[in-house]
N, C-alpha and C positions, 0 to 999 in steps of 0.2 A: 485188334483182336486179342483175347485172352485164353490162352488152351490150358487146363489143366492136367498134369499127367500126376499118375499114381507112383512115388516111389514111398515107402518104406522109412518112416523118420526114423528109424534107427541109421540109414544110409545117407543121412543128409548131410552128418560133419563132415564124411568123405567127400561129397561132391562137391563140400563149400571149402574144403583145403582149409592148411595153414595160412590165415590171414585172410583167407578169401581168395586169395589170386587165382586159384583153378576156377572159380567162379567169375572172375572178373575174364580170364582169358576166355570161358566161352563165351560172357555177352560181347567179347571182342568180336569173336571168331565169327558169331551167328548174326550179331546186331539184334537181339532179342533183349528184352529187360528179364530176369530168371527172379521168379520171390520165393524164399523157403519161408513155412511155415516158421510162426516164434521171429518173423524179422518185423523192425518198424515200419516200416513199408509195406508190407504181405497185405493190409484191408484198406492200403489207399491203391489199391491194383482192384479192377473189378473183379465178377464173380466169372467165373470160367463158361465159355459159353456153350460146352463139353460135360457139362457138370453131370448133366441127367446119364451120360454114357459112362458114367466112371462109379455109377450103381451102387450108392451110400456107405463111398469110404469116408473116412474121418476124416476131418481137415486135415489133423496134424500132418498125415500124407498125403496131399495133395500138394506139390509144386505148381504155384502158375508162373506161365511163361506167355510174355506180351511182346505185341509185334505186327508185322506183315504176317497173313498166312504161313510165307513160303520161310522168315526168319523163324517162326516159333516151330513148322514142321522140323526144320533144321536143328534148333536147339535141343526140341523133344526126343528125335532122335539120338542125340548126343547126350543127353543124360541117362537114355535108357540103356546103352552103349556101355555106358560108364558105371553104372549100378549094376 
Protein backbone atom coordinates (compact mmCIF):
# COMPACT_ATOMS: atom_id res chain seq x y z
CA UNK A 1 0.00 0.00 0.00
CA UNK A 2 1.07 3.54 -0.86
CA UNK A 3 -0.69 6.64 1.26
CA UNK A 4 0.19 10.00 0.49
CA UNK A 5 0.13 12.67 2.99
CA UNK A 6 0.14 16.38 2.35
CA UNK A 7 3.05 18.13 4.15
CA UNK A 8 4.39 21.48 2.89
CA UNK A 9 7.91 21.21 0.98
CA UNK A 10 8.95 23.97 2.46
CA UNK A 11 9.01 21.41 5.76
CA UNK A 12 10.57 18.54 4.31
CA UNK A 13 14.54 19.44 5.04
CA UNK A 14 13.24 19.43 8.63
CA UNK A 15 11.70 16.02 8.54
CA UNK A 16 14.57 14.57 6.30
CA UNK A 17 17.23 15.97 9.17
CA UNK A 18 20.90 16.34 8.98
CA UNK A 19 22.10 13.48 6.85
CA UNK A 20 18.87 11.82 6.88
CA UNK A 21 18.95 10.12 10.03
CA UNK A 22 15.56 11.53 11.46
CA UNK A 23 14.26 10.02 8.37
CA UNK A 24 15.96 6.79 8.46
CA UNK A 25 14.92 6.53 12.48
CA UNK A 26 11.30 6.78 11.48
CA UNK A 27 11.24 4.04 8.72
CA UNK A 28 13.07 2.25 11.69
CA UNK A 29 10.55 3.03 14.13
CA UNK A 30 7.30 2.58 11.73
CA UNK A 31 8.82 -0.07 9.21
CA UNK A 32 7.30 2.09 6.60
CA UNK A 33 9.49 3.06 3.27
CA UNK A 34 8.92 7.38 3.57
CA UNK A 35 9.70 9.11 -0.14
CA UNK A 36 10.01 13.06 -0.27
CA UNK A 37 9.43 14.57 -3.23
CA UNK A 38 12.87 15.67 -5.46
CA UNK A 39 14.24 12.05 -4.13
CA UNK A 40 15.54 9.31 -6.60
CA UNK A 41 13.29 7.03 -5.58
CA UNK A 42 9.89 9.30 -5.09
CA UNK A 43 8.42 7.68 -8.89
CA UNK A 44 9.85 4.25 -8.54
CA UNK A 45 7.17 4.10 -5.36
CA UNK A 46 3.60 3.89 -6.93
CA UNK A 47 1.00 6.58 -7.03
CA UNK A 48 -0.79 6.93 -3.70
CA UNK A 49 -3.95 5.22 -3.51
CA UNK A 50 -5.36 8.42 -1.32
CA UNK A 51 -4.51 10.49 -4.14
CA UNK A 52 -8.08 11.52 -5.10
CA UNK A 53 -8.57 12.48 -1.01
CA UNK A 54 -5.73 14.82 -0.95
CA UNK A 55 -7.76 17.17 -3.56
CA UNK A 56 -5.12 18.68 -6.31
CA UNK A 57 -2.11 19.45 -4.19
CA UNK A 58 1.14 19.67 -5.97
CA UNK A 59 3.37 16.84 -6.03
CA UNK A 60 6.05 18.63 -4.60
CA UNK A 61 3.89 18.23 -1.19
CA UNK A 62 2.82 15.11 -1.30
CA UNK A 63 5.01 12.62 0.95
CA UNK A 64 4.33 9.00 0.00
CA UNK A 65 4.77 6.54 2.58
CA UNK A 66 4.68 2.57 1.58
CA UNK A 67 3.89 -0.27 3.73
CA UNK A 68 1.33 -2.52 5.65
CA UNK A 69 -1.83 -0.34 6.15
CA UNK A 70 -1.14 -0.35 9.93
CA UNK A 71 2.95 0.79 9.26
CA UNK A 72 2.11 3.65 6.82
CA UNK A 73 -1.00 4.80 9.32
CA UNK A 74 1.76 4.83 11.88
CA UNK A 75 4.37 6.62 9.99
CA UNK A 76 1.65 9.25 8.58
CA UNK A 77 0.93 10.00 11.86
CA UNK A 78 4.45 10.54 12.90
CA UNK A 79 5.16 13.07 10.38
CA UNK A 80 2.21 15.02 10.76
CA UNK A 81 3.32 15.08 14.50
CA UNK A 82 6.48 16.36 13.48
CA UNK A 83 5.57 19.13 10.91
Amino acid sequence: MVLGVVIPNQHHRSLIGHGGQPLTELEKKTGAEVQFPGSRSYHQVATPSNLEELGGVEEKDIVKVAGSKSVCDMAVAELLVCF
